[in-house]
C-alpha positions as CSV (number, residue, x, y, z in Angstrom):
1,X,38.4,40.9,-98.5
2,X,36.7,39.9,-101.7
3,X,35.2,36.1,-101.4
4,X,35.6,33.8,-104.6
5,X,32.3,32.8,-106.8
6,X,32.4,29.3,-105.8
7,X,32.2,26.5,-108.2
8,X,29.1,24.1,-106.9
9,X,28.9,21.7,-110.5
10,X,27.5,18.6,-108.8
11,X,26.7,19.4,-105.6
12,X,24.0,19.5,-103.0
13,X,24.4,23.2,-101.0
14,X,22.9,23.2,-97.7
15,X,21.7,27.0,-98.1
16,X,21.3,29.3,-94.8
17,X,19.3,32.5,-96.0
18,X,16.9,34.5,-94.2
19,X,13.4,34.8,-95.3
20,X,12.0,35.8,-91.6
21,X,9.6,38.1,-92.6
22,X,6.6,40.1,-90.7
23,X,2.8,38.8,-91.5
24,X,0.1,40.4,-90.9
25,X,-3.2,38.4,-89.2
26,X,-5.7,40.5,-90.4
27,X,-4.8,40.2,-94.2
28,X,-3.3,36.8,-94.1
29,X,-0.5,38.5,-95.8
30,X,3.5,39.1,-95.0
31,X,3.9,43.2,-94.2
32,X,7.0,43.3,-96.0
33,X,8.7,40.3,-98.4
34,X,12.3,41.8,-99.4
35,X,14.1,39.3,-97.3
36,X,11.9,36.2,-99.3
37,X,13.0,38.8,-102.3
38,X,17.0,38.8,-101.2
39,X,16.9,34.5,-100.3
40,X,15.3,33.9,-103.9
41,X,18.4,36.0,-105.5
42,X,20.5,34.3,-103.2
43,X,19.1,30.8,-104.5
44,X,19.0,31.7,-108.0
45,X,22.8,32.7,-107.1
46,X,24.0,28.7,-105.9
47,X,21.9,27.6,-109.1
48,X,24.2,29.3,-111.1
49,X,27.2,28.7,-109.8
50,X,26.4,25.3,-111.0
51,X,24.8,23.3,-108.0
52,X,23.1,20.1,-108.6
53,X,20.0,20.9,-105.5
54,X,19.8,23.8,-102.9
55,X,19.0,22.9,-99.6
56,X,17.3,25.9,-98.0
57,X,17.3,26.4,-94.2
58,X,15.4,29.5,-92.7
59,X,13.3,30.5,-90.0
60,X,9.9,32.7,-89.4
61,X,9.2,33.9,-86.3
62,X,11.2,33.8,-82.8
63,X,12.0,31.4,-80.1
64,X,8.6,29.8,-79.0
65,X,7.0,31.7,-81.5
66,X,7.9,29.7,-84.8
67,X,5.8,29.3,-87.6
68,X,5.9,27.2,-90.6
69,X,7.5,28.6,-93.6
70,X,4.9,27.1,-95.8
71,X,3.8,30.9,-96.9
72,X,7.5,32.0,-97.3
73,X,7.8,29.2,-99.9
74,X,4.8,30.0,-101.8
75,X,6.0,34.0,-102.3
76,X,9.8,31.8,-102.6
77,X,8.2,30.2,-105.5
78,X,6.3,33.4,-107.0
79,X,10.3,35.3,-107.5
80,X,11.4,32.0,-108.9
81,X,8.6,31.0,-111.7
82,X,11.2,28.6,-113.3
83,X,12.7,26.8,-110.6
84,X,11.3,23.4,-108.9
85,X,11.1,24.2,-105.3
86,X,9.3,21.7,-103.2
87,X,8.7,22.0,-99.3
88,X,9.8,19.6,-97.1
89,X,7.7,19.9,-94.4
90,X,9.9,19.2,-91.7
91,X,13.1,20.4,-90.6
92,X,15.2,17.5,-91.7
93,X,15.3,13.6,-91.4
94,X,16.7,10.8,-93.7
95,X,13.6,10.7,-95.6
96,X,14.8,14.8,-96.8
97,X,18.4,13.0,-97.7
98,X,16.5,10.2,-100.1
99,X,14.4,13.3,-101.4
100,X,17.9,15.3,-102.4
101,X,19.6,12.4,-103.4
102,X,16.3,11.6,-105.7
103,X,15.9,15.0,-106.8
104,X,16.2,16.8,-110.2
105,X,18.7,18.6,-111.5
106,X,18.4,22.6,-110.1
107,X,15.8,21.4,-107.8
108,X,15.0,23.6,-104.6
109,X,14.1,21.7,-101.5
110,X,13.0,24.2,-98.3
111,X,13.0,22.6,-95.2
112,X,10.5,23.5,-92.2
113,X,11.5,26.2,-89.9
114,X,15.1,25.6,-88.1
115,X,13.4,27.3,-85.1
116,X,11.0,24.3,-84.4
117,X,13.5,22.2,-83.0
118,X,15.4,23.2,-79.4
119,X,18.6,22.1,-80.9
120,X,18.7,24.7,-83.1
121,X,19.6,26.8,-79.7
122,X,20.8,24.3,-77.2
123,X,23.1,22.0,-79.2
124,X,26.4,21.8,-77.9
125,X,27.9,19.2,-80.5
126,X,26.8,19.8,-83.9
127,X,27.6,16.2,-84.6
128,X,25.2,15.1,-82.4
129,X,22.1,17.3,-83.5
130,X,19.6,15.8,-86.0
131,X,20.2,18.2,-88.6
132,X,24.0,16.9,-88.5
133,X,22.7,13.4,-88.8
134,X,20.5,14.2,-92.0
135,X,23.7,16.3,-93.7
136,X,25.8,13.5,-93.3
137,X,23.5,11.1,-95.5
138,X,23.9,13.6,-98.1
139,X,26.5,12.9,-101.1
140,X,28.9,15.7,-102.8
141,X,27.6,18.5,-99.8
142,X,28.4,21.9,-99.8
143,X,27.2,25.1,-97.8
144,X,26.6,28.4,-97.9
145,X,26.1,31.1,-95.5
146,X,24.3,33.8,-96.5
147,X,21.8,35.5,-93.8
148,X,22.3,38.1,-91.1
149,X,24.9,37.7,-88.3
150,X,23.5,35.2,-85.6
151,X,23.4,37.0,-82.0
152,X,22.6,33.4,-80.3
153,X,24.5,31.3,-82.5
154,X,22.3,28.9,-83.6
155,X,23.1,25.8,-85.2
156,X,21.9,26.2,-88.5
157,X,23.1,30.0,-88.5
158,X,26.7,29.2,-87.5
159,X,28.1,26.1,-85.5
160,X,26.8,23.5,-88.3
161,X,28.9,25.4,-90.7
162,X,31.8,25.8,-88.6
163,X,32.1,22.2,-87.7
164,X,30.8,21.1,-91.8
165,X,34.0,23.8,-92.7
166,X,36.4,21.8,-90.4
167,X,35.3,18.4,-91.7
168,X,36.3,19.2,-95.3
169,X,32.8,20.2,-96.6
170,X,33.1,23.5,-98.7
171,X,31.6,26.8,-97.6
172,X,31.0,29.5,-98.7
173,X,29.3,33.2,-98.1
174,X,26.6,34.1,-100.3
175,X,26.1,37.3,-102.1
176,X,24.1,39.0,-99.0
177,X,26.5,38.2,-97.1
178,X,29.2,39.9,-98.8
179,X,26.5,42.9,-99.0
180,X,26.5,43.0,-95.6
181,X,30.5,43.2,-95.2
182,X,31.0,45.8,-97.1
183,X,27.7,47.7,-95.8
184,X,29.4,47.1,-91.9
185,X,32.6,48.1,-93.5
186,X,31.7,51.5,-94.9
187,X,28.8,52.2,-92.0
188,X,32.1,51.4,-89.3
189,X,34.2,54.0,-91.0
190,X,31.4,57.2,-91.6
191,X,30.6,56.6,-87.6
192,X,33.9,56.8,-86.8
193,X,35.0,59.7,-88.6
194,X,31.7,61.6,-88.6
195,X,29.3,60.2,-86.1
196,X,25.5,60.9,-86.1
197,X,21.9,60.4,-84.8
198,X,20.4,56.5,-84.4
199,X,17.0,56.8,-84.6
200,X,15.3,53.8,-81.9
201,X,12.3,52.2,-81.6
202,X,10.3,49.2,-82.3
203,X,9.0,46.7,-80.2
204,X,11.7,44.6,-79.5
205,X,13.1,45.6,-76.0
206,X,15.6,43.1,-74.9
207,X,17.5,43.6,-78.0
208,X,17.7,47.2,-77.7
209,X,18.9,47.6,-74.2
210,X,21.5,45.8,-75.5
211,X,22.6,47.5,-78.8
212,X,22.2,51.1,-76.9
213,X,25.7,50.8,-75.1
214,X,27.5,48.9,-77.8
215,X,26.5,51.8,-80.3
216,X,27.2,54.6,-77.9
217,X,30.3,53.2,-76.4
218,X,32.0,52.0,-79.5
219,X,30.7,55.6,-81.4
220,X,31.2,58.5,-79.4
221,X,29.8,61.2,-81.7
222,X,27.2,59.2,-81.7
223,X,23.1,60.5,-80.3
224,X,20.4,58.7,-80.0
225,X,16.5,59.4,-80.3
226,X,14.0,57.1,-79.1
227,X,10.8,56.3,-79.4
228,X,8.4,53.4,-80.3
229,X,7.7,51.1,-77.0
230,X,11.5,51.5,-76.4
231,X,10.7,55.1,-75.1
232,X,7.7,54.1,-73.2
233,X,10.1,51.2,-71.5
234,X,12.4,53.9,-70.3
235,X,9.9,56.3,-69.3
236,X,8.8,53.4,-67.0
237,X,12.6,52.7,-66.3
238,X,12.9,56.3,-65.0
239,X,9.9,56.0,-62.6
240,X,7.3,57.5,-64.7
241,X,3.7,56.3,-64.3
242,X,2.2,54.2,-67.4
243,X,-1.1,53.5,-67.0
244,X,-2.7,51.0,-69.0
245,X,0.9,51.0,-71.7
246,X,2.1,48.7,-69.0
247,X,0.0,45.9,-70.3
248,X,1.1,47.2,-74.3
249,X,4.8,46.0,-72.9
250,X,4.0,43.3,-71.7
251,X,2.0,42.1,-74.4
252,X,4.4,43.3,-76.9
253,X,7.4,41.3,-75.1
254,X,7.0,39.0,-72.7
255,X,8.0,41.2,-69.8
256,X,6.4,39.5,-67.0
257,X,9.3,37.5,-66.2
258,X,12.3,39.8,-67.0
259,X,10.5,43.1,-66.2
260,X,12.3,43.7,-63.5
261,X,15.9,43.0,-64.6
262,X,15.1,45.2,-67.8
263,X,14.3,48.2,-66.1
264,X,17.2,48.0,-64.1
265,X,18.8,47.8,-67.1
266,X,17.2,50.7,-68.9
267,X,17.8,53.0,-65.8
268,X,21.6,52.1,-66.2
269,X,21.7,53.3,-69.4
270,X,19.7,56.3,-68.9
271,X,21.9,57.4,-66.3
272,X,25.2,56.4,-67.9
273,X,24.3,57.7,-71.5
274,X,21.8,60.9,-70.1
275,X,23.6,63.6,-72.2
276,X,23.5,61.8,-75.2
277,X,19.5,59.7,-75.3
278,X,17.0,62.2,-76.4
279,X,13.3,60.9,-75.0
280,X,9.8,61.7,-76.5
281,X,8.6,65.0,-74.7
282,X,4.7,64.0,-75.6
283,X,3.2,61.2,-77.3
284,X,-0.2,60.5,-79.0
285,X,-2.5,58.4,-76.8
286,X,-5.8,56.6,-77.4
287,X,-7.9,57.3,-74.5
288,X,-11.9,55.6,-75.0
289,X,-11.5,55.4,-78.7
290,X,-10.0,59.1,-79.2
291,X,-6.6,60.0,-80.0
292,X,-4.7,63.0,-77.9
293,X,-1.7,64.4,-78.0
294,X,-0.5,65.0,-74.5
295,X,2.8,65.5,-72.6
296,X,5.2,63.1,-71.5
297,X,3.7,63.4,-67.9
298,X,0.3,62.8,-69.0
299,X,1.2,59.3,-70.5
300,X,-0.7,57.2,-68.0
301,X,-4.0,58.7,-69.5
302,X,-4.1,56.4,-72.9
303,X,-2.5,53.9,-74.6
304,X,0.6,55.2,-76.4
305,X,0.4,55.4,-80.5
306,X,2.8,57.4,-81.7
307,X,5.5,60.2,-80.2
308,X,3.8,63.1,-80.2
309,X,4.1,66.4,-82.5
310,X,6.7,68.5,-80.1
311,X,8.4,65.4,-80.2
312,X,8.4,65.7,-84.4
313,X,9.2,68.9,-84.6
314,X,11.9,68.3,-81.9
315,X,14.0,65.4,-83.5
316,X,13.8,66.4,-87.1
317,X,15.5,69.8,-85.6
318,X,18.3,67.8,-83.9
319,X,19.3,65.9,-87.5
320,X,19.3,68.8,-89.1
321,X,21.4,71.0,-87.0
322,X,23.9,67.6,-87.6
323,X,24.5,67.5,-91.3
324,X,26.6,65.4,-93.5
325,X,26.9,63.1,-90.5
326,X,25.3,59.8,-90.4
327,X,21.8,58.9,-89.5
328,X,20.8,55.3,-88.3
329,X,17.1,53.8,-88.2
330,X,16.4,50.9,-86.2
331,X,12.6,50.6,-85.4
332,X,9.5,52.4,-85.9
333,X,8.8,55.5,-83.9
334,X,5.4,54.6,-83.6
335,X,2.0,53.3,-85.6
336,X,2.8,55.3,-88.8
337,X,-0.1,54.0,-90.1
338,X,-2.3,55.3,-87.2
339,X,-1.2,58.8,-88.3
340,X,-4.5,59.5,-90.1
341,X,-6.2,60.2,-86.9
342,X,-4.2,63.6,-87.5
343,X,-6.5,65.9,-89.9
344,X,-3.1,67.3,-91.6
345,X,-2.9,66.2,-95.2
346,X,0.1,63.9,-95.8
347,X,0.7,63.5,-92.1
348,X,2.7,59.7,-91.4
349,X,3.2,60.1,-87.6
350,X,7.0,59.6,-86.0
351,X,7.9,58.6,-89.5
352,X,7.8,62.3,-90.5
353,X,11.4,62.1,-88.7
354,X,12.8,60.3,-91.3
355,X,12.1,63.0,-93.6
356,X,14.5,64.9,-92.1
357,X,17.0,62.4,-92.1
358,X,16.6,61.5,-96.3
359,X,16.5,65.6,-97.4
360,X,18.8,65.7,-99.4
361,X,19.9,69.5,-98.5
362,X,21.4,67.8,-94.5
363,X,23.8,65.6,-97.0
364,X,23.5,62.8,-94.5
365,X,24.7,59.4,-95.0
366,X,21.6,57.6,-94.0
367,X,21.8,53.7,-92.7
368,X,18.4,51.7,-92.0
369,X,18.5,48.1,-90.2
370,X,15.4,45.7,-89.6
371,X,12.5,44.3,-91.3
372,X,9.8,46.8,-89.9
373,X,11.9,49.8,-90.6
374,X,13.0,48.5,-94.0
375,X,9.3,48.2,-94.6
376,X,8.4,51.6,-93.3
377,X,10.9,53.6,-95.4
378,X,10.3,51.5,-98.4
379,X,6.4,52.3,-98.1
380,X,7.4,55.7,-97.8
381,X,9.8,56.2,-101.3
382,X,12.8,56.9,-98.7
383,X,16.0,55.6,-100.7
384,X,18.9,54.7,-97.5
385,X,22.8,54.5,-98.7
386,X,22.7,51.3,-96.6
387,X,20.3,49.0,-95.5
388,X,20.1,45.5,-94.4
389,X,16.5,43.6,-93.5
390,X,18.3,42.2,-90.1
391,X,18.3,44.5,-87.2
392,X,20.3,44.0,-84.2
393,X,22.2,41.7,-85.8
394,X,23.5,43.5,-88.2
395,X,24.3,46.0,-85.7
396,X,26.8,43.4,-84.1
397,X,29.1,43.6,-87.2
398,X,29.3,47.1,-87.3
399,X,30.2,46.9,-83.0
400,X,32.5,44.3,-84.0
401,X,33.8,43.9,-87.0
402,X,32.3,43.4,-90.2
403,X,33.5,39.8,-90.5
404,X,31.5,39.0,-87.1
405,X,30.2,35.1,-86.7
406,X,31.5,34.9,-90.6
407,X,35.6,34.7,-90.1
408,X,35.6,30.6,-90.5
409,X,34.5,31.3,-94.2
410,X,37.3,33.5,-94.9
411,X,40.0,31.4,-93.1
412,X,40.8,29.2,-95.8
413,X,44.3,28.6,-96.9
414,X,44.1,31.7,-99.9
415,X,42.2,33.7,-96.6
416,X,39.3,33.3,-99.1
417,X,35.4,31.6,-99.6
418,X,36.0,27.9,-99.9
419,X,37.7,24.8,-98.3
420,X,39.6,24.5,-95.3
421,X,41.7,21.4,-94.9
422,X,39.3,19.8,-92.7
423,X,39.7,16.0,-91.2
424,X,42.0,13.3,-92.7
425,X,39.1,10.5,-91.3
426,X,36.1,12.7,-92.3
427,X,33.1,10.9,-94.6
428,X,30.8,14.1,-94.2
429,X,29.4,14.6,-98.0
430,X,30.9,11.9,-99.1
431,X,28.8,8.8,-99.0
């Protein structure tokens, strides 16, 4: 379903994009910036569709881990020289509605990070939430939707809109977001018809224990190959000793207190889905400043880097015996840019895997998902056929449906980007 270009003369769009993006502490520096890339289009987008300001919502960094978005608006302001765009520094508050109402024509306004505020996770009422409160005061409002799917539903993300939507306020889905529809779309089809490898790793555990069984469930053709700390996880899920990499998971993501649900939780999956999730069968460890490439069995002896070159050699053989399938990357395999502690000229680690997946000779149909991995192949000159800077989440529209946490924006009365017929008694934008 194709969504209309809206018509925002006048009006004041409260703006939901995604500039969440990696930094690095040692350079002061963000890793990667194509989501702050993707929001400034997005922006540039609502200013041309004729609004009056753009109000724009974000967040950097994850639940108790929030950081300002000071930075993002400074790299926000490099991709749009010729745009006003102040930060707010806070989330909201009236003195934010005066500032809109006051503002120039075409004027950006970022607020702070929606994550800094528990409401953003625990409301229950959107009219009772502060950022409700400050959207009220604010005349001739529209919205627009236009980041990832939200796996918590958070306020800003998703119930805000819904309940702005059914109190006669326009919104509308942005141009990423009808990106990522069609991307879902097309990625739901080629795994149903042809299947294909997903290639896990990363960091970020919780989240994928639970996109394994979605994937593999809903996808039947479908094999995956882990690695990254996901692999180690397992490995520790299926009894093996770790050594010192048990403090690397736990440092990495906060296992101390869900460690043991987790692991229960990775054996189940190991044992349901054995046949068809391939584990690293060495790894590179760093033992006393040194880097080795041992077997799986010998993990306990260093800190894991990197799977290992059997490993390599191992997965790049099981894509290629699957060509003109599909091949999904979610995830670093490892440190790719460790891999110089490897004498071999041109060597990048677990990210020679992708290689396989991108020759073009296999004919695959190559997806990547996630900020790290979309950074990764990027560095690396690796062109995907899809790819979206959200992970998991974008993950949930291909499990679910490609309209997933979106279908109030298309339920209109044309089925289409726009009003619905909202409340007879309802002031919202209208002050």
């Amino acid at each position: 379903m194709k969504l209309k270009k809206p018509d925002l003369k006048g009006k004041n769009v409260f703006h939901k994009v995604d500039m969440n993006s990696s930094f690095d502490e040692r350079t002061g520096q963000f890793k990667d910036i194509s989501k702050i890339r993707e929001a400034a289009m997005s922006i540039k987008y609502a200013l041309d569709c004729g609004a009056k300001t753009v109000i724009v919502a974000s967040h950097q960094g994850d639940r108790g881990k929030a950081e300002s978005l000071k930075k993002n608006t400074e790299v926000l302001q490099f991709h749009l020289p010729q745009e006003k765009i102040t930060f707010a520094g806070k989330r909201c508050g009236e003195d934010i509605a005066e500032m809109v109402k006051n503002a120039q024509k075409g004027e950006v306004i970022v607020l702070e990070n929606t994550r800094l505020d528990e409401e953003e996770w625990a409301a229950v009422n959107p009219s009772q939430t502060k950022m409700y409160s400050m959207l009220s005061k604010i005349p001739d409002l529209a919205a627009i939707k236009d980041d990832p799917p939200s796996h918590r539903k958070e306020l800003c993300s998703v119930t805000i809109l819904e309940y702005l939507k059914n109190n006669g306020v326009p919104v509308y889905g942005g141009p990423n977001l009808q990106r990522d529809v069609k991307m879902a779309e097309k990625a739901r089809n080629v795994l149903q018809k042809k299947g294909g490898v997903i290639l896990l790793g990363g960091r970020k555990l919780a989240d994928q224990l639970e996109l394994i069984p979605q994937i593999l469930e809903k996808f039947p053709k479908t094999e995956a190959l882990l690695g990254g700390l996901l692999s180690v996880h397992m490995e520790k899920a299926l009894g093996r000793e770790l050594g010192p990499n048990n403090e690397l998971l736990r440092d990495k993501d906060n296992l101390k207190s869900e460690e043991s649900k987790m692991l229960s939780q990775a054996a189940a999956i190991m044992s349901r889905f054995k046949e068809r999730i391939i584990l690293p069968q060495d790894y590179f460890v760093k033992v006393d400043g040194t880097v080795l490439n041992v077997p799986v069995n010998e993990i306990h002896t260093g800190k894991v880097v990197d799977i290992g070159i059997k490993t390599i050699i191992d997965y790049k053989k099981k894509i290629e015996s699957m060509r003109k399938t599909s091949v999904m990357i979610n995830g670093a395999m490892g440190h790719y840019e460790a891999a110089k502690f490897v004498t071999e000229p041109g060597f990048i680690g677990g990210a020679e895997v992708y290689s396989a997946a991108f020759d073009i000779e296999n004919k695959h149909f190559v997806m990547c998902f996630g900020g790290d991995s979309t950074a990764i192949v990027n560095k690396l000159g690796f062109v995907p056929n899809l790819h979206s800077s959200s992970g998991k989440a974008f993950f949930k529209r291909i499990v679910y449906g490609p309209y997933f946490d979106c279908e109030f924006i298309f339920n209109g009365s044309s089925g289409c980007n726009g009003h619905s017929k909202g409340i007879e008694d309802s002031n919202v934008g209208n002050n």
